[in-house]
N, C-alpha and C positions, 0 to 999 in steps of 0.2 A: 110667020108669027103675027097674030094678030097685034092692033096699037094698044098701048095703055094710056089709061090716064088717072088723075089719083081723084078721090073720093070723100066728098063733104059730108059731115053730118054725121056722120058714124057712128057715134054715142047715143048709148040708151043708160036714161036718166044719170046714176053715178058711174058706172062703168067708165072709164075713160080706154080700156087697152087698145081697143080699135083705132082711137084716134091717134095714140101715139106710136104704134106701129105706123101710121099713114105716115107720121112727120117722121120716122126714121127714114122710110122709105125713100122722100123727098132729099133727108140729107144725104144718104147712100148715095141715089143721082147727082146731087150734087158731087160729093166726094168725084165722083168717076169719071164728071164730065171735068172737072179741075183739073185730073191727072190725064185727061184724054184719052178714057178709057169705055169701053163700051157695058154699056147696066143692062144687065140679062138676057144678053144678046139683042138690045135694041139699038139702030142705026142714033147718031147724034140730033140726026133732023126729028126721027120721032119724039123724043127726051124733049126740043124743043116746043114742039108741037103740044104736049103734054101739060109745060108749064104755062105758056102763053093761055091754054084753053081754058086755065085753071082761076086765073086772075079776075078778081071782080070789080066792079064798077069803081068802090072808094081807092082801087089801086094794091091792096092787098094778096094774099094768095091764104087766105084765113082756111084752117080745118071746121071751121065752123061759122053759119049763118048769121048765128046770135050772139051779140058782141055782153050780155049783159052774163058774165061768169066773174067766180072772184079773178083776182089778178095773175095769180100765178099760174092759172090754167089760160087765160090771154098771153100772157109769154109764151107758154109752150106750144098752143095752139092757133094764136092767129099772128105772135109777132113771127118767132121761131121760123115756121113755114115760110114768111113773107120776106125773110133773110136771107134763108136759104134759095128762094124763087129767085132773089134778086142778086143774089153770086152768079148763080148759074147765067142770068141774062146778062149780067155785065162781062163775064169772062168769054160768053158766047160774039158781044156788040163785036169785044175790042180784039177777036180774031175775024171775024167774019163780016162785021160790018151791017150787020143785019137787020134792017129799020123795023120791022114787026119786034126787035131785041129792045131797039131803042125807044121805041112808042110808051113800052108796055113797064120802062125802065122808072120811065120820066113822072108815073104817077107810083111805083112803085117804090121807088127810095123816098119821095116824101113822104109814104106813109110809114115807112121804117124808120123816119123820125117821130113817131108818135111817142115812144116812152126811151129816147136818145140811144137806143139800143142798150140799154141797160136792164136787168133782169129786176128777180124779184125777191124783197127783204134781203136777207145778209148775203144773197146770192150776185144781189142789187152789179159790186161793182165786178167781180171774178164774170160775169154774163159780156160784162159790156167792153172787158180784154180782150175775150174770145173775139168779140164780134167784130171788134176793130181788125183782128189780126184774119179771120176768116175774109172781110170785105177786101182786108192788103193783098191776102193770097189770090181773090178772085182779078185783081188789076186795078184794085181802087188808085192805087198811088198813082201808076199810068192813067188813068184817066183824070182824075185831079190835074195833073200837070199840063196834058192835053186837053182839058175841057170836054172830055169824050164822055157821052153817054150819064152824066151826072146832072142830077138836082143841085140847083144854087143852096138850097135848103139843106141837103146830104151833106154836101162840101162844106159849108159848113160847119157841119156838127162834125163831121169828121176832123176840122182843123180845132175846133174847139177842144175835141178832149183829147187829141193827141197831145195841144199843147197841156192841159190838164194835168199829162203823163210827168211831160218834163217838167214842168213844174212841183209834182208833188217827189220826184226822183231828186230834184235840188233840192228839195225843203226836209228832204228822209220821211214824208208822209205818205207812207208803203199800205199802212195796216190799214185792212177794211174789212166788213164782216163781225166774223167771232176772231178778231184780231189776228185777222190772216194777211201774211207777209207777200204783196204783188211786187216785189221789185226786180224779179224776173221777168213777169207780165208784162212788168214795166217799159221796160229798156228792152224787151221787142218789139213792143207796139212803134217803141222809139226810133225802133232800128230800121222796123219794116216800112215806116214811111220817111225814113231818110236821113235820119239822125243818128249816128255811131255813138252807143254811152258805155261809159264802164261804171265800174264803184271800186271804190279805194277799201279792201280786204287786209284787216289787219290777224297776220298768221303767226302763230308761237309754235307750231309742233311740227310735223312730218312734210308740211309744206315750203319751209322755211329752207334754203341755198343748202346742199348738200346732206339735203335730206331726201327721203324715199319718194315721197310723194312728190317731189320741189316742179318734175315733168310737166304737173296740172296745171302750171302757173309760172312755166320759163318764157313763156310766148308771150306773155303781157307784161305790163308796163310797170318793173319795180319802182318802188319809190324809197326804198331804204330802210334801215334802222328803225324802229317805232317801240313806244311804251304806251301803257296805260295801266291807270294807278283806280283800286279800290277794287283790286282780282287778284286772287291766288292762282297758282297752278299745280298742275298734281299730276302723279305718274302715276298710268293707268295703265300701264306693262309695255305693250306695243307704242302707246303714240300718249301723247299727254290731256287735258282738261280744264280749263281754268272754272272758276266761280264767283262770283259777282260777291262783296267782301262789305260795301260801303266803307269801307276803310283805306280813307287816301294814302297811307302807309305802306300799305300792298301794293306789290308793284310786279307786272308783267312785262318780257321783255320778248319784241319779237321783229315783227321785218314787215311793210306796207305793200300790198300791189294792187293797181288795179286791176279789176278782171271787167271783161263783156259777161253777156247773158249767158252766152252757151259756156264757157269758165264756171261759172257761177252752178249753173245745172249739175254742171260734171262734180263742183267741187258739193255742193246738194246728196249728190248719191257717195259721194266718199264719206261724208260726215254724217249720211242717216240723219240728216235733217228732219227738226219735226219728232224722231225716235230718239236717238240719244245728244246729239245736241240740239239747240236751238240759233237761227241767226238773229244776233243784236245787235242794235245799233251802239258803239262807244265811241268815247272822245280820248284820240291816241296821238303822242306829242312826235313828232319828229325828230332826226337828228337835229338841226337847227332851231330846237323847241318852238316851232307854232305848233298848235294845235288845231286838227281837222276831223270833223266825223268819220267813222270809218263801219264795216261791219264786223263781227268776228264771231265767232262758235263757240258760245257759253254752254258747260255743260248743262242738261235738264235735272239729272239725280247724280251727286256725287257718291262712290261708292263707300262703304264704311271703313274698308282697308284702302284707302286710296292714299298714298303717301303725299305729303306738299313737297312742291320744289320750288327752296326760297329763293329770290331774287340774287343771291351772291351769289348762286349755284347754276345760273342763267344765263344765256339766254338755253334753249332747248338741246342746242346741235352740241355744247358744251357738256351739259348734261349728258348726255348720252354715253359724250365721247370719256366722260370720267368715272361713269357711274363703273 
């Protein structure tokens, strides 16, 4: 089998397809040299060969010569590729040792700091999760700690917005974009370079001790009894719904746990997150009444026959068991 190698310049005038099959192409390699797998029947020495040949002067691995395009096409084109070049060389260093790995590393993560790994417009922060969690998969975290194969420049930016993370996970400053919820993104990024996080999930339905669902969330970390006032609740045949009331009056009754990331995902697809509920931030009193932020799954449209179930009729498992 002949060697490959990948291919600058490819676009003609607006057309961009070419180019971004090349940058698929690049991540695909990537992908397969991560999992230690071989891309299109090429040996792993070719793959590197490949990428090394591919790098230019300013440290790059750009799909394109000409850096003067709008910006989103710079993301996808000359950061994107230079991300991807630069996973593959660093998961290559910190198996093999390989100084041709580490030469070509040392100018190449500085330039991946050019726009902090962050994307572009509202894409801005969801690009620059990824990237953090792409660089952890590649070994980032091992070589941070070991000084291996890393730009003092990298590592930095790399400690910077990890702490960034936790910090905006302490402060519940999740939303970015078109008010899109990273608290997942979050508390991976958290996870994957070394920090265990949960969030405190305040549950009234099908999740809540001797209920059906209660399995998704017996492995974390209860924290008891909880209310939170200026929400109704409704019974929507199978499992229940509350709704946001502004009436301090209203009162929900239900139970606190924290969950991790991967709880959280799972608990994501049981609630059709985004479809028919939403996750919100509220302020839910404890049995000992302090009060702490919590998250919980407000419904998005309550239905028109949806029945309320009042507060004396509460908490859920009660309901159920009388209805």
């Amino acid at each position: 089998m002949t060697a490959f190698h990948f291919t600058r310049d490819l676009h003609e005038s607006e057309d961009t397809r070419a180019l971004v099959c090349e940058r698929e192409k690049i991540r695909d390699l990537r992908d397969c040299m991560l999992d230690d797998k071989a891309w299109e029947g090429h040996t792993r020495e070719e793959a590197l060969q490949a990428v090394l040949s591919f790098q230019m002067p300013d440290g790059s691995f750009s799909l394109v010569s000409d850096y003067h395009i709008p910006s989103d096409a710079r993301v996808d084109f000359i950061y994107d590729p230079s991300y991807f070049c630069c996973q593959i060389l660093l998961d290559e260093y910190l198996l093999t040792k390989n100084e041709a790995a580490a030469e070509a590393l040392k100018t190449g993560l500085d330039f991946c700091c050019g726009r902090d790994l962050r994307g572009h417009g509202y894409e801005d922060t969801r690009d620059l999760l990824r990237n953090l969690k792409d660089f952890a998969y590649a070994g980032a975290t091992v070589a941070m700690v070991g000084n291996l194969g890393m730009s003092k420049r990298f590592n930095s930016l790399i400690r910077r917005e990890v702490r960034n993370c936790r910090q905006a996970l302490q402060m519940g400053h999740t939303y970015a974009g078109w008010s899109e919820n990273y608290v997942i993104d979050m508390m991976e990024v958290s996870e994957l370079y070394g920090r265990d996080e949960v969030q405190r999930i305040f549950v009234y339905g099908t999740l809540m001790k001797g209920m059906p669902n209660h399995h998704l969330v017996q492995d974390n970390w209860y924290r008891g009894t909880a209310t939170i006032r200026g929400f109704k609740m409704y019974d929507l045949g199978a499992f229940p719904g509350i709704v946001k009331t502004e009436n301090e009056e209203d009162v929900v009754l239900g139970e606190c746990v924290s969950c991790d990331a991967a709880t959280i995902r799972r608990l994501h697809e049981l609630e059709s997150e985004g479809c028919l509920y939403r996750f919100k931030k509220v302020e839910v009193q404890d049995e000992e009444g302090c009060f702490h932020r919590a998250w919980a799954y407000e419904l998005i449209h309550l239905p028109k026959d949806a029945k309320e179930i009042p507060a004396d009729q509460q908490p859920y498992p009660r309901y159920v068991e009388e209805r």
